[in-house]
N, C-alpha and C positions, 0 to 999 in steps of 0.2 A: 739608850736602850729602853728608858721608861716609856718616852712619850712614844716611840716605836708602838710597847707592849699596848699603850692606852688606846691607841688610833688603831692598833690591828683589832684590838675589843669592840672598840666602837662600831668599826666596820661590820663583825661577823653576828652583831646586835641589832645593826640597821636590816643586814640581810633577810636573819629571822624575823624580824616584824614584818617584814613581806611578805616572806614565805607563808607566818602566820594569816595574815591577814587577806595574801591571795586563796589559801586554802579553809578558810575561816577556823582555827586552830588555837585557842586560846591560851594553850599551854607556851606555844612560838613566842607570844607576846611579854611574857614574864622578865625572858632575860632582858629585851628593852628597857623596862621599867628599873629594876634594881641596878642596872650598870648606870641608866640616865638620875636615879636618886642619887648613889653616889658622886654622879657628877656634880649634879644640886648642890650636895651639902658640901664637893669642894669648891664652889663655887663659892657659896655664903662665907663658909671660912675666909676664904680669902678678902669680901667683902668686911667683915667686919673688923678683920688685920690692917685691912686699909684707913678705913676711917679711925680704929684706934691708932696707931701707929703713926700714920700722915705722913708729911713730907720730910719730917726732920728724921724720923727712926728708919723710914724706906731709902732716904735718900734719894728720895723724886723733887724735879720742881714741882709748881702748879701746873701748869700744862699738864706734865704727865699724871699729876696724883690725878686730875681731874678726867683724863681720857681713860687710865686702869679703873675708873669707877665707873665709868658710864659704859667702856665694852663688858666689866663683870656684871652690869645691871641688866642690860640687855639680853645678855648670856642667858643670865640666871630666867628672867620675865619669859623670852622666847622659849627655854628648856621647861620652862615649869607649864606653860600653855601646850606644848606638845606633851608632855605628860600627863597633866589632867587629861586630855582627849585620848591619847590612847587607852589610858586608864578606864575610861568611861566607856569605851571600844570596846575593851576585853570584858567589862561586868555586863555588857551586852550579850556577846556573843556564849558568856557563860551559862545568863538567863535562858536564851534562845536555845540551847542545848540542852539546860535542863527539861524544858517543859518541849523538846522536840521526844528525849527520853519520856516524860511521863504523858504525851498524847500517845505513843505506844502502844496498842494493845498486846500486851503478851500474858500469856499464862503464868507467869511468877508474881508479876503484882497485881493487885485489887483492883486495879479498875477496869470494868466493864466496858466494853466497846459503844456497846447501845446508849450507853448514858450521851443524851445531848453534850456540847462544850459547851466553856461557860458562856449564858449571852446575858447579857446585859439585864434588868427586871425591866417592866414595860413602864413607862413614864405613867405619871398621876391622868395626863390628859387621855390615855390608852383607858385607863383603868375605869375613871368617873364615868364614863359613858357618854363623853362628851356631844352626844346627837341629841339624844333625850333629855342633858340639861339645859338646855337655851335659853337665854333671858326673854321675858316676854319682849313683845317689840314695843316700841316707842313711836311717840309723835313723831317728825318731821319739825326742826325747830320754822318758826314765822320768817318771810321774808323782810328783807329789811323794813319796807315800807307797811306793812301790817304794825310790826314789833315798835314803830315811829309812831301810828297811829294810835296805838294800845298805850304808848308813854302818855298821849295828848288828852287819851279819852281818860285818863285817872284822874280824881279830886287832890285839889292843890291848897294840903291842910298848910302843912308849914311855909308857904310862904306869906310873908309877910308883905304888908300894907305900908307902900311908901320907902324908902331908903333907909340905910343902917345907921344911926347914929356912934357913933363913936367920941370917946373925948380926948381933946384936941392937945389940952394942958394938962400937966400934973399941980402944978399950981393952983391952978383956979380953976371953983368947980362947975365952971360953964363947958356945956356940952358946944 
């Protein structure tokens, strides 16, 4: 009769998140979430029964203790990603509602019709006057064979006169 009562829950929790979410209704969405966290946390229960417990206190072999932990893992991972995203769903659709109420114009609250909505401030590059500050312009760099020429036609202080000596020993103090 339990599992009966579980799976008729489950069912009539799947329904309304449809129904919510076909009619965009965020109130629909609620009962999903609290029947699916209860599932959660019987989920986990049982995870951590198992790993405490193990195959001697359950009375599983390995095979099984290893397959109840890997379909509870799964369970749990898949239920907990469909949760976060509903979740995420509904604080949506909550948002959206709210601020469809306060775009509004009614005579009970304050705000103004005429008032613009909010836009954005205009970027720095709107604001500087980006026409009138332009960098002045610049040369054109030399072509290769100019910028070739220009190495050729400079005075060639630091070269030196004849080969590098170097010494050859640490020994001996002949270069």
């Amino acid at each position: 009769m339990s599992v009966f009562s579980i799976f008729s829950v489950q069912i009539l929790v799947n329904i309304l998140l449809l129904v919510g979410t076909m009619r965009r209704m965020p109130c629909h969405t609620l009962p999903w979430l609290c029947a699916n966290a209860v599932s959660l946390m019987i989920a986990m229960v049982c995870i951590v029964v198992t790993i405490l417990f193990g195959t001697t206190k359950l009375s599983l072999n390995y095979s099984e203790y290893v397959t109840s932990l890997t379909v509870l893992g799964m369970f749990t991972a898949i239920n907990l990603f469909c949760w976060i995203v509903v979740f995420t769903f509904r604080k949506n659709m909550v948002m959206e509602s709210q601020m469809v109420r306060t775009d509004d114009p009614s005579p009970v609250s304050g705000h103004h019709p005429s008032a613009p909505p909010n836009v954005p401030p205009p970027s720095y590059y709107e604001v500087e006057c980006y026409k009138e500050c332009k960098p002045p312009p610049e040369d054109a760099p030399p072509e290769y064979e100019e910028a070739v020429s220009m190495l050729s036609s400079q005075p060639k202080e630091d070269k030196h006169k004849g080969p590098v000596l170097r010494k050859k020993s640490l020994t001996n103090n002949a270069v």
